[in-house]
C-alpha atoms as one frame of an Amber mdcrd trajectory, in Angstrom:
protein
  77.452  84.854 105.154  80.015  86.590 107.542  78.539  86.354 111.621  80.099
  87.547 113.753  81.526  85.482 117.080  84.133  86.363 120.093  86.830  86.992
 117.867  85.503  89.217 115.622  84.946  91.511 118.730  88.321  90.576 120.033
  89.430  91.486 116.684  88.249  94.850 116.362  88.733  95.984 120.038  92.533
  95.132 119.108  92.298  97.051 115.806  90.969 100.035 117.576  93.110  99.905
 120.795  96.193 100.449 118.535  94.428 102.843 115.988  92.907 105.232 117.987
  95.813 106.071 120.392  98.438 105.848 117.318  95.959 108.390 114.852  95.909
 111.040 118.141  99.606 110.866 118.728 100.332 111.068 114.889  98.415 114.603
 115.042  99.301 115.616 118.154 102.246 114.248 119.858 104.260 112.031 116.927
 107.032 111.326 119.898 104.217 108.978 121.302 103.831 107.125 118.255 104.928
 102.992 117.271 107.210 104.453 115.126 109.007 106.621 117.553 108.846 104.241
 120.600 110.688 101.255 118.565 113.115 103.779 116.936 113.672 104.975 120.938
 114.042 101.065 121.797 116.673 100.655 118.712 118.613 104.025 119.522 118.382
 104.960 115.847 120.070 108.143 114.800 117.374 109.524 112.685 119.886 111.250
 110.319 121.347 108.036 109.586 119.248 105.515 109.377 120.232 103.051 106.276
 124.063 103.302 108.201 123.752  99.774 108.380 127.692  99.518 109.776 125.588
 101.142 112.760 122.715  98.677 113.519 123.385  96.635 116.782 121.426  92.922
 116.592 118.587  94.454 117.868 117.802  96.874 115.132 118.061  93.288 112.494
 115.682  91.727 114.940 113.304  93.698 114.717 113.801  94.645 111.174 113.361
  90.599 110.210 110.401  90.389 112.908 108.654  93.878 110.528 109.919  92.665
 107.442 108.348  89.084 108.140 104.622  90.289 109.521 104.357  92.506 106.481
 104.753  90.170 104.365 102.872  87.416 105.641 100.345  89.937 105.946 100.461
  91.303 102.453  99.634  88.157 101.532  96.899  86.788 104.050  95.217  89.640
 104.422  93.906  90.628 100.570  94.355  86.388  99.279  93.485  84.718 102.082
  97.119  82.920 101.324  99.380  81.134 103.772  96.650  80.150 106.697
C-alpha cells in the first residue's frame, strides 16, 4: 500500500510549481512558456528550426540533455525500468 512521506509532498509541490504557471501561460501568454524561454536561450529561428547547419553547441546540448530525460523517463515512469 502506497503512504505517503516527505517526498511524495516534495514531489507534487514540484509537479504543480511547473504545471500551474506553464498551463496559464500556455492560455494566456505562450511567450512565457518552457518552450519559448529555452527556444529564447537557443536563439532558434522559428521558421527554421530542423536547419541543423544552424544549431550552435548549445542547441545539441540541450537537445541530448531533452532527448535523454525523455527517454529515461518513458521508460521509468510507466515500467518502473532503469532505477
Amino acid at each position: 500500500m502506497f503512504h505517503l512521506n516527505a517526498w511524495s509532498y516534495y514531489w507534487l509541490a514540484w509537479i504543480m510549481a511547473f504545471l500551474v504557471p506553464e498551463l496559464i501561460n500556455v492560455f494566456r501568454n505562450p511567450a512565457g512558456t518552457l518552450s519559448e524561454t529555452v527556444w529564447a536561450v537557443e536563439h532558434v529561428n522559428i521558421s527554421q528550426p530542423f536547419d541543423f547547419r544552424m544549431w550552435t553547441d548549445v542547441h545539441w546540448a540541450v537537445a541530448a540533455l531533452v532527448w535523454a530525460l525523455f527517454a529515461w523517463l518513458s521508460l521509468h515512469l510507466p515500467f518502473g525500468l532503469l532505477r
